[in-house]
C-alpha positions, 0 to 999 in steps of 0.5 A, a space after each residue: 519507496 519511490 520518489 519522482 519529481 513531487 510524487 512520491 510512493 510507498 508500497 508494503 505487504 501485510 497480513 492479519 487473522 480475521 474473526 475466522 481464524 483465516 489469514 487475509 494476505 494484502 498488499 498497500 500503497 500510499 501515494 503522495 503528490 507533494 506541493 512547496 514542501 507540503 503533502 497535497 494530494 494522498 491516495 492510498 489503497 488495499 488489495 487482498 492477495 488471494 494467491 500464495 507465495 509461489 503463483 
């Protein structure tokens, strides 16, 4: 986690089996803009790590 200011971001790393068997590696962040103490804006997003662990 980072905070700067009133921004503050969290990223993490995951992974689930689909239907198929298959493992989905993914990576996630959350980002939120912080206002008077209070979340203002959240963004948030997914990205699928196609590549292994050691590319």
């Amino acid at each position: 986690m980072v905070e700067e200011g009133d921004v503050v971001m969290a990223e993490l790393t995951g992974s689930v089996r689909q239907d198929t068997g298959e493992v989905m590696r993914m990576s996630m962040a959350e980002v939120f803009v912080m206002r008077e103490g209070l979340i203002a804006e959240r963004r948030a997003w997914v990205v699928e790590l196609k590549e292994n662990d050691h590319r």
